[in-house]
PyMOL Python script that loads the backbone (N, CA, C, O; Angstrom):
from pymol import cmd

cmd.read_pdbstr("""\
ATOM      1  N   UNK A   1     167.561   9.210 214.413  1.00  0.00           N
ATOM      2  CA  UNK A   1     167.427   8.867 215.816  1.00  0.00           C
ATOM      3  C   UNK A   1     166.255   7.918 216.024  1.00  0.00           C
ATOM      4  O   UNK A   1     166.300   7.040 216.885  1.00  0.00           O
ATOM      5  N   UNK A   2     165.225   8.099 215.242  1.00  0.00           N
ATOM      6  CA  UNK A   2     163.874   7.416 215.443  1.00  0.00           C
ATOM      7  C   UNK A   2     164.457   5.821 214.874  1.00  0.00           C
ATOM      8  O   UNK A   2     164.404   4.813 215.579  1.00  0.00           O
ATOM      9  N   UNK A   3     164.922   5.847 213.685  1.00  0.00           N
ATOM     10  CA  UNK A   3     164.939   4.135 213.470  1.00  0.00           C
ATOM     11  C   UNK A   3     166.182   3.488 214.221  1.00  0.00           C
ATOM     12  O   UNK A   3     166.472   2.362 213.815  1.00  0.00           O
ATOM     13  N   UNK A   4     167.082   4.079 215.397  1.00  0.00           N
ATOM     14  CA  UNK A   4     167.574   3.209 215.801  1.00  0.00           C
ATOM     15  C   UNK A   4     166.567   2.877 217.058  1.00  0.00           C
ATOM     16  O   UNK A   4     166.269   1.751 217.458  1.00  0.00           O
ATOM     17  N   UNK A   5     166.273   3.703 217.399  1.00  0.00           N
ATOM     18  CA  UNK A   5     165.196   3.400 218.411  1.00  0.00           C
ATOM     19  C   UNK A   5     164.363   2.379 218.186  1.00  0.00           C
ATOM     20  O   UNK A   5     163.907   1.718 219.118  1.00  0.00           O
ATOM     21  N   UNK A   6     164.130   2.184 217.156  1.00  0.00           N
ATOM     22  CA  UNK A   6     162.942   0.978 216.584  1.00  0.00           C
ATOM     23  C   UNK A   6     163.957  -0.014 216.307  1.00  0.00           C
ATOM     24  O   UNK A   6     163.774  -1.018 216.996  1.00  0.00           O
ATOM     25  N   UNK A   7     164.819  -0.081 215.654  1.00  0.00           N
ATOM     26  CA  UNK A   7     165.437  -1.069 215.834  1.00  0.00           C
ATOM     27  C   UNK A   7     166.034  -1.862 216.556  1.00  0.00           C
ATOM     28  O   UNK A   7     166.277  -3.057 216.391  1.00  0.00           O
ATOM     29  N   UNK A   8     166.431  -0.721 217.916  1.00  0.00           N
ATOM     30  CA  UNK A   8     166.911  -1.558 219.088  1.00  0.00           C
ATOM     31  C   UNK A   8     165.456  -2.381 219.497  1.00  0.00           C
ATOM     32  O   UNK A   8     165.634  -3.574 219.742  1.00  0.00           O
ATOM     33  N   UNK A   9     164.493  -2.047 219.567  1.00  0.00           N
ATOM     34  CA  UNK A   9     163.238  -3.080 219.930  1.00  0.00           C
ATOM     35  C   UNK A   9     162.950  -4.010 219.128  1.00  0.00           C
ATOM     36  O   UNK A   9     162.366  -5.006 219.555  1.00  0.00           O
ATOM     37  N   UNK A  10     163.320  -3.883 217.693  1.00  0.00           N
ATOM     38  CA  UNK A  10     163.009  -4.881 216.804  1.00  0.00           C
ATOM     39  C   UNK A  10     164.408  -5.814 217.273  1.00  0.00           C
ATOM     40  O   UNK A  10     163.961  -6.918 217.588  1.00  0.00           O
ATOM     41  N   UNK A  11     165.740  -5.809 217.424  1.00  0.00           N
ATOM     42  CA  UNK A  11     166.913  -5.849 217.666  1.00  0.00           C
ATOM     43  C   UNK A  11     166.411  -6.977 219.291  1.00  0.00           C
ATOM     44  O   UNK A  11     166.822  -8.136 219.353  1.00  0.00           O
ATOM     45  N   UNK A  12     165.893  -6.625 219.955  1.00  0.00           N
ATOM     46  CA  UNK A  12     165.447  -7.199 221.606  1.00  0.00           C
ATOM     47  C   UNK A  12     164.684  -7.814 221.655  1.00  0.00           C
ATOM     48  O   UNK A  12     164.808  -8.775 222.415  1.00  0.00           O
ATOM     49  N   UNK A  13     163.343  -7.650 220.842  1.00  0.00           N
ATOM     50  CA  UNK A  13     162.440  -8.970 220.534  1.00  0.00           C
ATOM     51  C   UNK A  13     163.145  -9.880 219.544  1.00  0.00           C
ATOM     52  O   UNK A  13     162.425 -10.835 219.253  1.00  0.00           O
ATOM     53  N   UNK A  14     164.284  -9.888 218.953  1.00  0.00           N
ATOM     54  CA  UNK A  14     164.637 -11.165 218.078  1.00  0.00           C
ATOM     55  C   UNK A  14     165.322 -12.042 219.477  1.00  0.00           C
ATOM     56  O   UNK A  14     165.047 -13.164 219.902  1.00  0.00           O
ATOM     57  N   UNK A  15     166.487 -10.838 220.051  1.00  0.00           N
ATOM     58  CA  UNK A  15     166.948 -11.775 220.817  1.00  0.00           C
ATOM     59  C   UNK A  15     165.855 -12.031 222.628  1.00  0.00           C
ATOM     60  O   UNK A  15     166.134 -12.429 223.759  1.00  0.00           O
ATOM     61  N   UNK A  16     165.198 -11.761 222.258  1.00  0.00           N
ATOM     62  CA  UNK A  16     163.984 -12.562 223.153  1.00  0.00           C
ATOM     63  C   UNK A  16     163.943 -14.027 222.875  1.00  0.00           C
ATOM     64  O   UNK A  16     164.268 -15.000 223.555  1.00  0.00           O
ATOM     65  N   UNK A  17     163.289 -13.856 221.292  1.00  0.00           N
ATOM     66  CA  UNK A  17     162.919 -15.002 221.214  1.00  0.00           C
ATOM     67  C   UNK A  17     163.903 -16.085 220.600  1.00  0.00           C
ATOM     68  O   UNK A  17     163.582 -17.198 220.184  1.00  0.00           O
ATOM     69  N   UNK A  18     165.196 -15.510 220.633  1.00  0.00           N
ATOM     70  CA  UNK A  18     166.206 -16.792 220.341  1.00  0.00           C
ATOM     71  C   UNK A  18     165.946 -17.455 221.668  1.00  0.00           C
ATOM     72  O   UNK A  18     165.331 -18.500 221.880  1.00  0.00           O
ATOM     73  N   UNK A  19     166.643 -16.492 222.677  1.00  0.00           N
ATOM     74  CA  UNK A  19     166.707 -16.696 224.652  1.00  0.00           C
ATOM     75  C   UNK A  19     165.258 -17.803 224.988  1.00  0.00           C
ATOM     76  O   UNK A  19     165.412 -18.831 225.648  1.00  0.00           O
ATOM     77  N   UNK A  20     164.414 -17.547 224.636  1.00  0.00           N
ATOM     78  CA  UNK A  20     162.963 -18.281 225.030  1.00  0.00           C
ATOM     79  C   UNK A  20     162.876 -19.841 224.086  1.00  0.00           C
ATOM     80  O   UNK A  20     162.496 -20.939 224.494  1.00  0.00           O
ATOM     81  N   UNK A  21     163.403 -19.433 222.635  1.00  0.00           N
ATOM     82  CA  UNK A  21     163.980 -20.808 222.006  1.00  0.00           C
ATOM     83  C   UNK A  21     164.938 -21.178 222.635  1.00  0.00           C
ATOM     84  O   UNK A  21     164.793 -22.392 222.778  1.00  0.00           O
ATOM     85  N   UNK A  22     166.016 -20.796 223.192  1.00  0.00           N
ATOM     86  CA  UNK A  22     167.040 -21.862 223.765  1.00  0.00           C
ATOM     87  C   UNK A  22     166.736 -22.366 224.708  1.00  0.00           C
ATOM     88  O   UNK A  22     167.011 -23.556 224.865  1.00  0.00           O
ATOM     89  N   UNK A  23     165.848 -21.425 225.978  1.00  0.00           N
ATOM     90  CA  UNK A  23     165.264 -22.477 227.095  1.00  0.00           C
ATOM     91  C   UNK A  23     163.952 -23.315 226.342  1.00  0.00           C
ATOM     92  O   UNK A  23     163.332 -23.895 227.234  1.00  0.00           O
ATOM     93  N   UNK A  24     163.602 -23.455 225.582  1.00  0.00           N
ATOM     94  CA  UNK A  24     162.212 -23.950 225.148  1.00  0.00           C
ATOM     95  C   UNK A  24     161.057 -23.576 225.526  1.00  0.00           C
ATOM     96  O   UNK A  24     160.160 -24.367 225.820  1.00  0.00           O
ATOM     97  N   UNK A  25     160.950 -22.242 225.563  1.00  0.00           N
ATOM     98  CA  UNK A  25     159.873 -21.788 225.593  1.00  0.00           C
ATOM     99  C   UNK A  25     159.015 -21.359 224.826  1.00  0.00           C
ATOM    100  O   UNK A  25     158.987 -20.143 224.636  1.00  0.00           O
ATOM    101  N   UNK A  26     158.420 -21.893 224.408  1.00  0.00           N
ATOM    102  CA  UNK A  26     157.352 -21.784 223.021  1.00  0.00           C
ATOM    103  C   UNK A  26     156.748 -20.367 223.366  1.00  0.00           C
ATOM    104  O   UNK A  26     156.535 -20.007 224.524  1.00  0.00           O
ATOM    105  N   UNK A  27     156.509 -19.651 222.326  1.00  0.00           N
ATOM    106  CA  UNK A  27     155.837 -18.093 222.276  1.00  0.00           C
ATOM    107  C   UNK A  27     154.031 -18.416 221.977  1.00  0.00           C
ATOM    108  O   UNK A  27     153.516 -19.290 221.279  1.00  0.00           O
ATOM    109  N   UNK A  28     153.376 -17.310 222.827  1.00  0.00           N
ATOM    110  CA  UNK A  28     152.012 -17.588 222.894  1.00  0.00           C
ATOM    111  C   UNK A  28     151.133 -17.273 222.015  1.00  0.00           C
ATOM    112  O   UNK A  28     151.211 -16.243 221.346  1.00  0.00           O
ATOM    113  N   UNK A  29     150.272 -18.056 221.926  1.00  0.00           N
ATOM    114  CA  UNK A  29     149.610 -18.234 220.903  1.00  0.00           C
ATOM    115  C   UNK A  29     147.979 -17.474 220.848  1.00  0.00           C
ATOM    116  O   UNK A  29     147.272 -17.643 219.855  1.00  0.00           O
ATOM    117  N   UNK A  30     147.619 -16.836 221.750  1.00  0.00           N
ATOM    118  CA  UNK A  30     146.726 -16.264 222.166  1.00  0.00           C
ATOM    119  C   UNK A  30     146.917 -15.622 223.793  1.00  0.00           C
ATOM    120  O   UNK A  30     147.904 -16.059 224.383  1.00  0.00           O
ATOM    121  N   UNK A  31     145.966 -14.527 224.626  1.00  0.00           N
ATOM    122  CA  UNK A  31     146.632 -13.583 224.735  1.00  0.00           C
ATOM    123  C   UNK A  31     146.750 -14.474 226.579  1.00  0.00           C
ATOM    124  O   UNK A  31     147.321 -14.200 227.635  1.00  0.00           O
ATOM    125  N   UNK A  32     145.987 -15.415 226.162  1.00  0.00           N
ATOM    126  CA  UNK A  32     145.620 -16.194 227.989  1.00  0.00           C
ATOM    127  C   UNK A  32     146.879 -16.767 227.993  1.00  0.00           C
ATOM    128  O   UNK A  32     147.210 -16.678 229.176  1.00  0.00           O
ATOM    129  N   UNK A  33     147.754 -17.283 227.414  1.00  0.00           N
ATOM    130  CA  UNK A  33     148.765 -18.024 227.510  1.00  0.00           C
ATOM    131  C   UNK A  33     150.506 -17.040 227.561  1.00  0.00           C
ATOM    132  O   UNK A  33     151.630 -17.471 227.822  1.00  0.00           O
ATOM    133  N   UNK A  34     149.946 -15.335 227.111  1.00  0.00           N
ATOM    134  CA  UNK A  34     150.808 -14.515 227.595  1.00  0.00           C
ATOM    135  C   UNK A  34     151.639 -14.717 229.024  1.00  0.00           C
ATOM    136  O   UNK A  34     152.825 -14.911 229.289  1.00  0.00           O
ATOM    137  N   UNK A  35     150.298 -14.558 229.893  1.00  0.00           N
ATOM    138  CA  UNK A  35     150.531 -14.433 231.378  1.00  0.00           C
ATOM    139  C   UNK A  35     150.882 -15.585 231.790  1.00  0.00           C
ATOM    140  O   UNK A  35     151.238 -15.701 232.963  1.00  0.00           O
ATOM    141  N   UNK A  36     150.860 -17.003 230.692  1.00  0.00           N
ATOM    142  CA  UNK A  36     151.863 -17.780 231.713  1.00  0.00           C
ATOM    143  C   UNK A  36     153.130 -17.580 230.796  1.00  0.00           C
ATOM    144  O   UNK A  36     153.870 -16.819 231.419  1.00  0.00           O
ATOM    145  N   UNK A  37     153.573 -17.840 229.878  1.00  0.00           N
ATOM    146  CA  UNK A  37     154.770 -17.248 229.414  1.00  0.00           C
ATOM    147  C   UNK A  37     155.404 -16.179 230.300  1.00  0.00           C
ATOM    148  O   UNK A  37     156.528 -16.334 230.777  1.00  0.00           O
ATOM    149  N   UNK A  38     154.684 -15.126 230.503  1.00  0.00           N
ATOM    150  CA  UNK A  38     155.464 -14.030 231.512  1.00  0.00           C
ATOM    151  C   UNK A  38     156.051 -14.659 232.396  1.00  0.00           C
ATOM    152  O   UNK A  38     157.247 -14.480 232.630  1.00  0.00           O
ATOM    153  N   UNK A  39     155.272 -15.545 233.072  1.00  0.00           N
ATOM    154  CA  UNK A  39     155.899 -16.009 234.410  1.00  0.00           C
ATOM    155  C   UNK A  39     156.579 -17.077 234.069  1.00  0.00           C
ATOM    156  O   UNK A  39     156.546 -17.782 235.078  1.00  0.00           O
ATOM    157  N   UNK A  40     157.294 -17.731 233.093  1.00  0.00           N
ATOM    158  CA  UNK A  40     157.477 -18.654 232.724  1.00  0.00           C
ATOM    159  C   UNK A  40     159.200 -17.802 232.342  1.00  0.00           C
ATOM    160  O   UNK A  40     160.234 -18.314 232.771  1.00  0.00           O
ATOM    161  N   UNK A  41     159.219 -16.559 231.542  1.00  0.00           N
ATOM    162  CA  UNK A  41     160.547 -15.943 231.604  1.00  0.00           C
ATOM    163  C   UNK A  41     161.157 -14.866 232.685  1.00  0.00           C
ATOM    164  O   UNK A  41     162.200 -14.219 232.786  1.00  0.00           O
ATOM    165  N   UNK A  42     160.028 -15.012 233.387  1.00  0.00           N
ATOM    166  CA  UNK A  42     160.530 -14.331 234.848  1.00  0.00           C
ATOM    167  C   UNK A  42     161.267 -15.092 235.597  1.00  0.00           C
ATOM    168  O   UNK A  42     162.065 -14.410 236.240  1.00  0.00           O
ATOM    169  N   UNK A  43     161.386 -16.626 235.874  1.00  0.00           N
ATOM    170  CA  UNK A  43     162.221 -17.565 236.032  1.00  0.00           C
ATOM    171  C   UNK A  43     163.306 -17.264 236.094  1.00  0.00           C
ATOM    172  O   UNK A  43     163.997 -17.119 237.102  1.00  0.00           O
ATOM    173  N   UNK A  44     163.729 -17.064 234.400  1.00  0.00           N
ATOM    174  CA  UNK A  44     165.050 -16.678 234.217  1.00  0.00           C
ATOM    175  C   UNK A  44     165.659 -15.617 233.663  1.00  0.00           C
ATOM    176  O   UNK A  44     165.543 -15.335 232.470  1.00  0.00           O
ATOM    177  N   UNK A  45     166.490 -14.823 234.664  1.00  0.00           N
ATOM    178  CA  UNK A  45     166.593 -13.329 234.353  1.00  0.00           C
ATOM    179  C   UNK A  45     167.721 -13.647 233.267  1.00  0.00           C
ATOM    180  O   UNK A  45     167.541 -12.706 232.493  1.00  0.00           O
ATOM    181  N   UNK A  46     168.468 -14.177 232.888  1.00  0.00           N
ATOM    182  CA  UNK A  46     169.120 -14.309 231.658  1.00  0.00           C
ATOM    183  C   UNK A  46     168.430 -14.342 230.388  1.00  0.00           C
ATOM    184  O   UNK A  46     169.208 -14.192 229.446  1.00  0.00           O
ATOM    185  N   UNK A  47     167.455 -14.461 230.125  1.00  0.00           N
ATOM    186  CA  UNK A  47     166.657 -14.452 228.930  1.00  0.00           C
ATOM    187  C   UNK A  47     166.382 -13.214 228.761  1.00  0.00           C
ATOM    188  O   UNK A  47     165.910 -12.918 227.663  1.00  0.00           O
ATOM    189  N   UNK A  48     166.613 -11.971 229.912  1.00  0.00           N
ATOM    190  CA  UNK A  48     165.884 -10.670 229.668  1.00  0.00           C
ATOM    191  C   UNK A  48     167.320  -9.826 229.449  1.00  0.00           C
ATOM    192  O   UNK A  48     167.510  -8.725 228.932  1.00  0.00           O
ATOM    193  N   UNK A  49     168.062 -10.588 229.929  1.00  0.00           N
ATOM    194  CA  UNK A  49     169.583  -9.458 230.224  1.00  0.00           C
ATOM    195  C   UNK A  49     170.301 -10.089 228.596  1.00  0.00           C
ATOM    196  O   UNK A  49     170.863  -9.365 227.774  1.00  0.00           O
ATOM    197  N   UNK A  50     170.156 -11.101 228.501  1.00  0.00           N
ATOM    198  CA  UNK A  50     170.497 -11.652 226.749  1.00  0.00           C
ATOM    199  C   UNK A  50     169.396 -10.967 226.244  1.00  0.00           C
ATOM    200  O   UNK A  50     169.061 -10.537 227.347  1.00  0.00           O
ATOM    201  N   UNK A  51     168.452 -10.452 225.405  1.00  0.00           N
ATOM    202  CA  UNK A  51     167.796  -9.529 224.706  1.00  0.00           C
ATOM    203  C   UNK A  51     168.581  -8.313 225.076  1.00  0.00           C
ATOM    204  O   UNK A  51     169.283  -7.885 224.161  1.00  0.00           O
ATOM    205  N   UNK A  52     168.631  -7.581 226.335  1.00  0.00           N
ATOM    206  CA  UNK A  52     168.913  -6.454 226.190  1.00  0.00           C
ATOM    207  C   UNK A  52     170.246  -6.570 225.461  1.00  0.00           C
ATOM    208  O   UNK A  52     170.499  -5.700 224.627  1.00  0.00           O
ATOM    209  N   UNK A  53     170.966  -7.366 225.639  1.00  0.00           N
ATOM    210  CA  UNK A  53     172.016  -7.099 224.930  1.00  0.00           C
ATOM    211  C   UNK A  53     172.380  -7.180 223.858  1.00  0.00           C
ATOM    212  O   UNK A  53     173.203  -6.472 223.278  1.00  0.00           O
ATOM    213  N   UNK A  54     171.659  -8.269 223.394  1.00  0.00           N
ATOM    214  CA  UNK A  54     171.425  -8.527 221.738  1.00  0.00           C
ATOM    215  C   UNK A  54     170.861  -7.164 221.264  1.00  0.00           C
ATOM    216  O   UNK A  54     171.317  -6.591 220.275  1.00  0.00           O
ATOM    217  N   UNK A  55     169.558  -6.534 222.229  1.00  0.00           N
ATOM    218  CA  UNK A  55     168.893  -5.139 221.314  1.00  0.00           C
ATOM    219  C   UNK A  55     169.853  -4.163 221.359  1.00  0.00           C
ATOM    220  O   UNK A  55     169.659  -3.308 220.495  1.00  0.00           O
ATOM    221  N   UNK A  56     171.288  -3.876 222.382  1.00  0.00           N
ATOM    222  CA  UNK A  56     172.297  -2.717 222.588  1.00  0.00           C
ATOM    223  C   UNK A  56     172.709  -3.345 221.305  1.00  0.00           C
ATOM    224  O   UNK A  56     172.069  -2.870 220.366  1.00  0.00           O
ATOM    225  N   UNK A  57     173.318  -3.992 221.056  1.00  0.00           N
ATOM    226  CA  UNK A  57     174.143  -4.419 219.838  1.00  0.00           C
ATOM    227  C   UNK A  57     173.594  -4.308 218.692  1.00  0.00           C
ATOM    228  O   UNK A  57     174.364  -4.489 217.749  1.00  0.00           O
ATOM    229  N   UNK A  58     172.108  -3.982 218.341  1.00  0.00           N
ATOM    230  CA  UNK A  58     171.324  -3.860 217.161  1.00  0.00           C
ATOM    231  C   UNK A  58     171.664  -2.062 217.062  1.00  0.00           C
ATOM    232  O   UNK A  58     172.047  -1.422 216.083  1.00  0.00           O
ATOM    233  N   UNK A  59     171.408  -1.660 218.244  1.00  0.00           N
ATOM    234  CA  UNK A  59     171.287  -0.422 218.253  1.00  0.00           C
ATOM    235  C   UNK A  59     172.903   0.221 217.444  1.00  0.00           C
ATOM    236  O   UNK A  59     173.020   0.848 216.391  1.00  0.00           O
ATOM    237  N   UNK A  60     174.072  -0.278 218.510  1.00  0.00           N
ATOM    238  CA  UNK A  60     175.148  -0.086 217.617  1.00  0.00           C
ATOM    239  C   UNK A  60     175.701  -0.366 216.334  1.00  0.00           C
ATOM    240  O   UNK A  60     176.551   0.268 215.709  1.00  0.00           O
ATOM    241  N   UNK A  61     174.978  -1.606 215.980  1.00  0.00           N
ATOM    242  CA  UNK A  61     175.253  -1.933 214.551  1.00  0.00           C
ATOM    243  C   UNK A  61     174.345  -0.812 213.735  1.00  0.00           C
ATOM    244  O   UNK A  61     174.763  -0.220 212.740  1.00  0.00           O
ATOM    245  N   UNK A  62     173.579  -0.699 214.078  1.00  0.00           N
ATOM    246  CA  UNK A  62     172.721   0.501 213.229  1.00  0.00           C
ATOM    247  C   UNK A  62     173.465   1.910 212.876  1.00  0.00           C
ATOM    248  O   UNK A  62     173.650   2.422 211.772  1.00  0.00           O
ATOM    249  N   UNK A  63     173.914   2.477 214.475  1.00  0.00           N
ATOM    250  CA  UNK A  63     175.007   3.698 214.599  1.00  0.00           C
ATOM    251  C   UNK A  63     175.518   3.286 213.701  1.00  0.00           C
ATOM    252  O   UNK A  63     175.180   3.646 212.573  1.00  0.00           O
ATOM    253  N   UNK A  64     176.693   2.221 213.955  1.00  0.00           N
ATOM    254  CA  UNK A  64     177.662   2.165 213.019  1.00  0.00           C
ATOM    255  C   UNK A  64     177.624   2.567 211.376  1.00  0.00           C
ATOM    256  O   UNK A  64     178.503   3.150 210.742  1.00  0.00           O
ATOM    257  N   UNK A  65     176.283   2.054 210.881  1.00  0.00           N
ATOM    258  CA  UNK A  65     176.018   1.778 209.218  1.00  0.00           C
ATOM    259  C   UNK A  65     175.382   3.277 209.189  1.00  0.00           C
ATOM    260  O   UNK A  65     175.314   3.762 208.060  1.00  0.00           O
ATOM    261  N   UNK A  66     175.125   3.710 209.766  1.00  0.00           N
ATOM    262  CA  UNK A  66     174.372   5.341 209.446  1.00  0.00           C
ATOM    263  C   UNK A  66     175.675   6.514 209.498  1.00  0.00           C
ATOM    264  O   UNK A  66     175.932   7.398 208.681  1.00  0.00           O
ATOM    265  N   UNK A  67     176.333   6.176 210.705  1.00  0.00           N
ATOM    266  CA  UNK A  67     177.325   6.919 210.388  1.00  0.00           C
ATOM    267  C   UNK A  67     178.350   6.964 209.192  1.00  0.00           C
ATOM    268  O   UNK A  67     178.751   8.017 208.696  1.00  0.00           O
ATOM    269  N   UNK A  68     178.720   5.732 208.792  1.00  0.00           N
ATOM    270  CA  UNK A  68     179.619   5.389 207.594  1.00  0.00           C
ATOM    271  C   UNK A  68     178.847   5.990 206.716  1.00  0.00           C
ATOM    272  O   UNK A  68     179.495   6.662 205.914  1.00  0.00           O
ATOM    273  N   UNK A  69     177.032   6.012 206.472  1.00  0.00           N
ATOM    274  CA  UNK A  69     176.517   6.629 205.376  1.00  0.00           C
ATOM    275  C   UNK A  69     176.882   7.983 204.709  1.00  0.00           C
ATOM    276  O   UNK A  69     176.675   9.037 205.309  1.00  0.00           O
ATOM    277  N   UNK A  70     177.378   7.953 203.575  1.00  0.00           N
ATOM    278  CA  UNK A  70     178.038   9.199 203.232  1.00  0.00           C
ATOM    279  C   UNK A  70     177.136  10.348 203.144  1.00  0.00           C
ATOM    280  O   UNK A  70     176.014  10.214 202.657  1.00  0.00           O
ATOM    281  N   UNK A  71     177.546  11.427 203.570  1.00  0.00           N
ATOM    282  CA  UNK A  71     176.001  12.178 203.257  1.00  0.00           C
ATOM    283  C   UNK A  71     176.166  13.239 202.210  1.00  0.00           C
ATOM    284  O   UNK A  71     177.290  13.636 201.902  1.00  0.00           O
ATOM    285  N   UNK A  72     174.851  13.804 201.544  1.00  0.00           N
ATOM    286  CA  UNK A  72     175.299  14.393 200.497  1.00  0.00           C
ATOM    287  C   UNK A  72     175.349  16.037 200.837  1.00  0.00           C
ATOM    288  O   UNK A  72     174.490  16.521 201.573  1.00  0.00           O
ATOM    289  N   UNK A  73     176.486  16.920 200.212  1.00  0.00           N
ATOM    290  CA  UNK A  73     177.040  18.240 200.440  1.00  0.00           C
ATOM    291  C   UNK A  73     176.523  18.963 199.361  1.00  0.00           C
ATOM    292  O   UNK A  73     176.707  18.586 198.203  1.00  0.00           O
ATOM    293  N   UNK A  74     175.715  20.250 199.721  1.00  0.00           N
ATOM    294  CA  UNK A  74     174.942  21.350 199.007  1.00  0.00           C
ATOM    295  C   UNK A  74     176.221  21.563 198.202  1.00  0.00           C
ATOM    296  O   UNK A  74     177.222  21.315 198.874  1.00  0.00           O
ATOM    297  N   UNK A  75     176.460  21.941 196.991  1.00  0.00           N
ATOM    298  CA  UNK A  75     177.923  22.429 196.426  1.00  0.00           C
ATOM    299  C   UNK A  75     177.502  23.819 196.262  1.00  0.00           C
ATOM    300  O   UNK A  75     176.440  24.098 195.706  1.00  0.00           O
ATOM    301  N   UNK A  76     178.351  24.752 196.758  1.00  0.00           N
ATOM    302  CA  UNK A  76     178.287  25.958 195.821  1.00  0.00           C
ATOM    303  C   UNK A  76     178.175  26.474 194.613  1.00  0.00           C
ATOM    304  O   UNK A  76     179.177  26.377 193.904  1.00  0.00           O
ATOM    305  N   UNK A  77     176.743  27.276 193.934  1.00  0.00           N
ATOM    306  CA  UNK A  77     176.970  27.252 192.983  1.00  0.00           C
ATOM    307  C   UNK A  77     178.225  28.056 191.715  1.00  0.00           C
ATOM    308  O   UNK A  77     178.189  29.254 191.993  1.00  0.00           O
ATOM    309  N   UNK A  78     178.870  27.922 190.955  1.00  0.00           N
ATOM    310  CA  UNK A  78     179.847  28.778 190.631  1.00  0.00           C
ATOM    311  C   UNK A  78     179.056  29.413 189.585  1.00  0.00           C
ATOM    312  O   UNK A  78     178.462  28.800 188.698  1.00  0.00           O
ATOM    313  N   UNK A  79     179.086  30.813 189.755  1.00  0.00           N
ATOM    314  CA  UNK A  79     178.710  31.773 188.545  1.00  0.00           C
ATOM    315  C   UNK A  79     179.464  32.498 188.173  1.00  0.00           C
ATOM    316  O   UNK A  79     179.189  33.249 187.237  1.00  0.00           O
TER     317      UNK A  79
END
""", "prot")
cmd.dss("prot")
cmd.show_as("cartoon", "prot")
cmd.util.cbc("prot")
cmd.orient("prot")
């Protein structure tokens, strides 16, 4: 449960920063230039609703590959 959780955030900051590369928004380089970036993707609420969706889709691709993981069964021992 914990690493899809992390992955959906790792999963939402990639597609952040595709969304911020496609409008051209260069990522900041120190922490003064945060707060204009913020306001710079507050502009456009599509850059935030594309991450979330890119990070839902990390999250399910993750489900997906954990569940297929076969898991291993205690065998009974025979005596």
């Amino acid at each position: 449960m914990l690493i899809t959780v992390v992955l959906f955030f790792i999963f939402e900051s990639i597609g952040l920063g595709l969304a911020m590369t496609h409008k051209q928004i260069v990522p900041p380089k120190n922490y003064s230039e945060a707060e204009k970036i913020a306001r710079e993707v507050a502009k456009y609420p599509e850059i935030n609703l594309f991450a979330l969706f890119v990070g839902v889709g990390g999250y399910l691709l993750v489900r997906y590959f954990l569940e297929r993981k076969p898991t291993l069964k205690k065998e009974d021992p025979q005596i």
